[in-house]
PyMOL CGO cylinders between C-alpha atoms (Angstrom):
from pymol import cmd
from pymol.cgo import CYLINDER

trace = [
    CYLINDER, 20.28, 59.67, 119.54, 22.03, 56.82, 121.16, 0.3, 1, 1, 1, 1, 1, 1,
    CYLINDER, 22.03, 56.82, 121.16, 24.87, 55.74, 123.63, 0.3, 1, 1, 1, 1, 1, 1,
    CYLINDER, 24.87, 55.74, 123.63, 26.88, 55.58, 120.96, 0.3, 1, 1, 1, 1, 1, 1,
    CYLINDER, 26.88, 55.58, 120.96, 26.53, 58.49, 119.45, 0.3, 1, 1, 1, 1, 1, 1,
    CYLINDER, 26.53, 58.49, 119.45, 26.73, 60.11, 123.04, 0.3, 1, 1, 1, 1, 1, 1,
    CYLINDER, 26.73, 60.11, 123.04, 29.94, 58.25, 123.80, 0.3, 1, 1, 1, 1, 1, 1,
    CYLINDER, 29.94, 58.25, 123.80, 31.32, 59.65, 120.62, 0.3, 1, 1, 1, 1, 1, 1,
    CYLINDER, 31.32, 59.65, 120.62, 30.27, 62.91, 121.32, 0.3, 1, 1, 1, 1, 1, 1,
    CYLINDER, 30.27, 62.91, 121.32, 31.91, 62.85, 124.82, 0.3, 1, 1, 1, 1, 1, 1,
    CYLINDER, 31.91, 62.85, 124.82, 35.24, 61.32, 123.56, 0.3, 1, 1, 1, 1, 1, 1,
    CYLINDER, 35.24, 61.32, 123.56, 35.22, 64.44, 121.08, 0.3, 1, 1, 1, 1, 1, 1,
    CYLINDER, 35.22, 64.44, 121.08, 34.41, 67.45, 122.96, 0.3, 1, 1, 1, 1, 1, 1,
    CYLINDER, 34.41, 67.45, 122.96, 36.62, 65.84, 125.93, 0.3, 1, 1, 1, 1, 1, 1,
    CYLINDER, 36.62, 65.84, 125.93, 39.82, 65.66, 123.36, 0.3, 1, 1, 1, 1, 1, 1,
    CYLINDER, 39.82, 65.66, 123.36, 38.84, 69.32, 122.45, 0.3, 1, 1, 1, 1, 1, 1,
    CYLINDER, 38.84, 69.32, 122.45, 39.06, 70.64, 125.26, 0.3, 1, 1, 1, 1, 1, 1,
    CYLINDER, 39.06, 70.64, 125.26, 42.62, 69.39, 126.23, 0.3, 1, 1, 1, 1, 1, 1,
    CYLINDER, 42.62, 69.39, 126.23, 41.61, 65.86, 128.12, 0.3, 1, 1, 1, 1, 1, 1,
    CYLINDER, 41.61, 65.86, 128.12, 41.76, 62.33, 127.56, 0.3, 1, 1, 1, 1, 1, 1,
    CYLINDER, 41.76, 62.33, 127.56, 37.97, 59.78, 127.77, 0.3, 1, 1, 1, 1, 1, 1,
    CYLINDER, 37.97, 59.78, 127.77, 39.46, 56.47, 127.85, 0.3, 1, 1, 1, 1, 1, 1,
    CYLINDER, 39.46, 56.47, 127.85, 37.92, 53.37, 127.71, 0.3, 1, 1, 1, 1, 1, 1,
    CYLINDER, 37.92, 53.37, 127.71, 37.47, 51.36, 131.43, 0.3, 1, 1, 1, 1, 1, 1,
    CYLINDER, 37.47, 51.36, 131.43, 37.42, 47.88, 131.21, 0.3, 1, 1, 1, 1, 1, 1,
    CYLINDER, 37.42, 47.88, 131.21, 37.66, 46.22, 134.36, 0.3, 1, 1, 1, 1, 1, 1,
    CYLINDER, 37.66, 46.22, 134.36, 38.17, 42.15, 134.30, 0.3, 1, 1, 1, 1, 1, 1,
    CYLINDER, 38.17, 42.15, 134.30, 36.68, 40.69, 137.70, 0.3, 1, 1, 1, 1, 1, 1,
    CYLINDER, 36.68, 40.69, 137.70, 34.94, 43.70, 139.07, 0.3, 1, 1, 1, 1, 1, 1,
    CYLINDER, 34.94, 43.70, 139.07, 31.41, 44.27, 137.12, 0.3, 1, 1, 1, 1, 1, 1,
    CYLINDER, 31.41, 44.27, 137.12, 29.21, 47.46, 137.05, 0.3, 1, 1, 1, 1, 1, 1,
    CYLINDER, 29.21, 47.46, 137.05, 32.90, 50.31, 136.76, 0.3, 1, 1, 1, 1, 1, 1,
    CYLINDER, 32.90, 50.31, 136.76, 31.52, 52.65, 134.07, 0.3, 1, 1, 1, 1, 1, 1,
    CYLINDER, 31.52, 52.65, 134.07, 32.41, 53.06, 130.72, 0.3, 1, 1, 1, 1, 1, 1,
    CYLINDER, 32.41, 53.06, 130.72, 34.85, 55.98, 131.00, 0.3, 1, 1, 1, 1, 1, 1,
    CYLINDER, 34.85, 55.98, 131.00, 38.01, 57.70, 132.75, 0.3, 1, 1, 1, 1, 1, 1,
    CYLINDER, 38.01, 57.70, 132.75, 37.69, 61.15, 131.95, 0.3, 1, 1, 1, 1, 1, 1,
    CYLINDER, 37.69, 61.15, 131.95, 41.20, 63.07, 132.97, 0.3, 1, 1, 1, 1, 1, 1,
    CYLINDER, 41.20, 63.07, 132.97, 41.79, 67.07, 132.75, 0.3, 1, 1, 1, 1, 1, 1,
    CYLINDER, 41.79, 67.07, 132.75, 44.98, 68.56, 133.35, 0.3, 1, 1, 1, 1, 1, 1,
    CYLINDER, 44.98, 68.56, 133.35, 44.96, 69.78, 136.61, 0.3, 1, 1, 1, 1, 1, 1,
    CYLINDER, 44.96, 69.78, 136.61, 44.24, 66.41, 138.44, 0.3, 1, 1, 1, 1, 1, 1,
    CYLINDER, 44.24, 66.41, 138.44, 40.57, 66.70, 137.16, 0.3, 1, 1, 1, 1, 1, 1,
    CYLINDER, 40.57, 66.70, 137.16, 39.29, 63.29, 137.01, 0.3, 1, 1, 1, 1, 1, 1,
    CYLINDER, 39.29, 63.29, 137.01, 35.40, 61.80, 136.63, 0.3, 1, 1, 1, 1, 1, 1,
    CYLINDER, 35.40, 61.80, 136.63, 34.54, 58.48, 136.04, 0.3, 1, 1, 1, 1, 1, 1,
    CYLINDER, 34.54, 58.48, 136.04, 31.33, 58.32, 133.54, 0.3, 1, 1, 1, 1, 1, 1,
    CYLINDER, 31.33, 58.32, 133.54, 28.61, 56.24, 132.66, 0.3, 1, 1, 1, 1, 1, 1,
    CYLINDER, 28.61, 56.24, 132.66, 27.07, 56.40, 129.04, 0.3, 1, 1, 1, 1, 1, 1,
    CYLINDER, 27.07, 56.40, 129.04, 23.30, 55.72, 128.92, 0.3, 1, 1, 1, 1, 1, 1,
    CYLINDER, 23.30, 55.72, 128.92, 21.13, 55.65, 126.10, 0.3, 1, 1, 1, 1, 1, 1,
    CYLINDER, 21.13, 55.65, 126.10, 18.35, 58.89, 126.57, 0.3, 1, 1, 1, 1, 1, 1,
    CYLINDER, 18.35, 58.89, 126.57, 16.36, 58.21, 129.31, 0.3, 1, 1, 1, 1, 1, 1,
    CYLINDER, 16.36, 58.21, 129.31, 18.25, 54.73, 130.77, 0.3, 1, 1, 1, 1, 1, 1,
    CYLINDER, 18.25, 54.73, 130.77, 18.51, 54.58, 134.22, 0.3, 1, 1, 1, 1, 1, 1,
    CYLINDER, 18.51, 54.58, 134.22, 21.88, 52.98, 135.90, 0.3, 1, 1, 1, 1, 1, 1,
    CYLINDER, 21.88, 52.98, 135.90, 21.61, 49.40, 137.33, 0.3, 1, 1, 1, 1, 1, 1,
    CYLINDER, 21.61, 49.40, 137.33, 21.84, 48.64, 140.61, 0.3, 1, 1, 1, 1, 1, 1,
    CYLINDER, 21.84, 48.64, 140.61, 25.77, 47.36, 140.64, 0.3, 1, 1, 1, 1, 1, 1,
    CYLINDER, 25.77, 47.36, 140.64, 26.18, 50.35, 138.49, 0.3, 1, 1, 1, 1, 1, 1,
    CYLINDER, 26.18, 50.35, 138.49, 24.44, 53.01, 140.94, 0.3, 1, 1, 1, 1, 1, 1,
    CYLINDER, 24.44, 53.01, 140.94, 26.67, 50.92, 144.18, 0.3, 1, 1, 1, 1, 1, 1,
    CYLINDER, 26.67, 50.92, 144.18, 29.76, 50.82, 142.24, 0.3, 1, 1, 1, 1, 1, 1,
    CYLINDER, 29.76, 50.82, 142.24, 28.98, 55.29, 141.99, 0.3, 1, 1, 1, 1, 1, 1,
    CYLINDER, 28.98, 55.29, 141.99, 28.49, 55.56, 145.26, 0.3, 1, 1, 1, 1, 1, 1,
    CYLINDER, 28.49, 55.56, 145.26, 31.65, 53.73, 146.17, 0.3, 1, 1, 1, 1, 1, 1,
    CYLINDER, 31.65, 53.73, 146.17, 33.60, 56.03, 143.78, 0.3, 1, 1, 1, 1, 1, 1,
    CYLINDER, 33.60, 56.03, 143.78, 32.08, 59.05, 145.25, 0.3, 1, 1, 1, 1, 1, 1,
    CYLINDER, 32.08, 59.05, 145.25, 32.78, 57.76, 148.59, 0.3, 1, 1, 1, 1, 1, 1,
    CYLINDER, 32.78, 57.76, 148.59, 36.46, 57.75, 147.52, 0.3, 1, 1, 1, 1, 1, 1,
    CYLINDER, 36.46, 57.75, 147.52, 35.99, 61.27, 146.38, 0.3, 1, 1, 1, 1, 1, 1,
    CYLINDER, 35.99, 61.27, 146.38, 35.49, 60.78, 142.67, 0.3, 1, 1, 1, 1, 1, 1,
    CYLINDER, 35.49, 60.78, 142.67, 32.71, 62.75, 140.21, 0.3, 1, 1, 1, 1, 1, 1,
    CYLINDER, 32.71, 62.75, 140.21, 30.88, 60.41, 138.69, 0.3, 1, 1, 1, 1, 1, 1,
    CYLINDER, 30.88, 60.41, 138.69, 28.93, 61.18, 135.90, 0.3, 1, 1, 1, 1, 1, 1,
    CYLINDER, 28.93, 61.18, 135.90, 25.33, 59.11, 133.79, 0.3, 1, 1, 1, 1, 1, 1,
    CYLINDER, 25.33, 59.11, 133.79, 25.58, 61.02, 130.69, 0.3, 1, 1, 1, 1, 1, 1,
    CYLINDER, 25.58, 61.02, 130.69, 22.52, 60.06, 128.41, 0.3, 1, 1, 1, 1, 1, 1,
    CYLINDER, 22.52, 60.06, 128.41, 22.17, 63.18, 126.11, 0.3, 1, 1, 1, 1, 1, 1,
    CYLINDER, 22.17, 63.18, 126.11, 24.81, 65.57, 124.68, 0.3, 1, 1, 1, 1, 1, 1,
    CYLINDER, 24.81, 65.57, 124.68, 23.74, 68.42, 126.78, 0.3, 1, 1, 1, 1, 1, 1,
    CYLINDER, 23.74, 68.42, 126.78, 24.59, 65.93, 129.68, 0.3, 1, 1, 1, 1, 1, 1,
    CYLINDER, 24.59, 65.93, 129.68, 28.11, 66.01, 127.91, 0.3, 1, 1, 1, 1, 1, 1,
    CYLINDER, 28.11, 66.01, 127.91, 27.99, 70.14, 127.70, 0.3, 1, 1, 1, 1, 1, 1,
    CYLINDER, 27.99, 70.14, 127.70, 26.82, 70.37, 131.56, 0.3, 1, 1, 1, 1, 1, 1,
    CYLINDER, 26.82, 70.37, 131.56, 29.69, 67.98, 132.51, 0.3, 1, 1, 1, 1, 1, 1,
    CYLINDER, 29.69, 67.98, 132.51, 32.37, 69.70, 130.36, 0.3, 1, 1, 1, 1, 1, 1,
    CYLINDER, 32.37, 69.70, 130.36, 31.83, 72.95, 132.27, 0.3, 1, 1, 1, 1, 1, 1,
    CYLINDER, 31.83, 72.95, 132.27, 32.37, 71.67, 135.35, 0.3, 1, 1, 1, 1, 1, 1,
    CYLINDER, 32.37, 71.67, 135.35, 35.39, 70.00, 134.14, 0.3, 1, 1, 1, 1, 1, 1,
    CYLINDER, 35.39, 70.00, 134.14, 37.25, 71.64, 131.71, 0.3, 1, 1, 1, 1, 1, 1,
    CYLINDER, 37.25, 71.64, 131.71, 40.23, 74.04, 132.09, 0.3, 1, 1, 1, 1, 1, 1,
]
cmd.load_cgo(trace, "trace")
C-alpha cells in the first residue's frame, strides 16, 4: 500500500457515499493538503494523504492547525481503514 493507492481509495468510497474528494492545489500558499472532501449537509474536511506510517511536515501540521482553528476537520489518512474511520464520521 501507498498514497496512491490510499488517495484512490478515498476518492472512491467518498463518491460512494454521495460526496465529492477534489483535488486542492493552492498556487502561493505551500503545505494546504491534498484534498476537499464535501458531504451534503455542509460536511466539509480538508485531508492529507500519507503514505503508511508518514508523518505530516511541519508547514503541513501549522497549515492543520490553522484550518482547525477556523473550525475545519482535518484529516492524515495513511491507510484505508484511516479512510473507513473518517467516512463514518462523515458520511450521511
Amino acid at each position: 500500500m501507498n498514497e496512491v493507492s490510499v488517495e484512490k481509495r478515498l476518492k472512491k468510497k467518498v463518491n460512494e457515499n454521495g460526496g465529492l474528494a477534489l483535488k486542492l492545489v493552492s498556487p502561493g500558499f505551500a503545505g494546504v493538503p491534498d484534498r476537499l472532501v464535501l458531504f451534503h449537509g455542509s460536511r466539509i474536511a480538508f485531508v492529507e494523504l500519507k503514505a503508511p506510517a508518514k508523518r505530516l511536515r511541519a508547514l503541513q501540521q501549522k497549515r492543520k492547525k490553522q484550518l482547525e482553528a477556523l473550525g475545519f476537520k482535518v484529516y492524515k489518512i495513511d491507510s484505508y481503514e484511516a479512510v473507513d474511520r473518517m467516512l463514518e464520521e462523515m458520511s450521511p
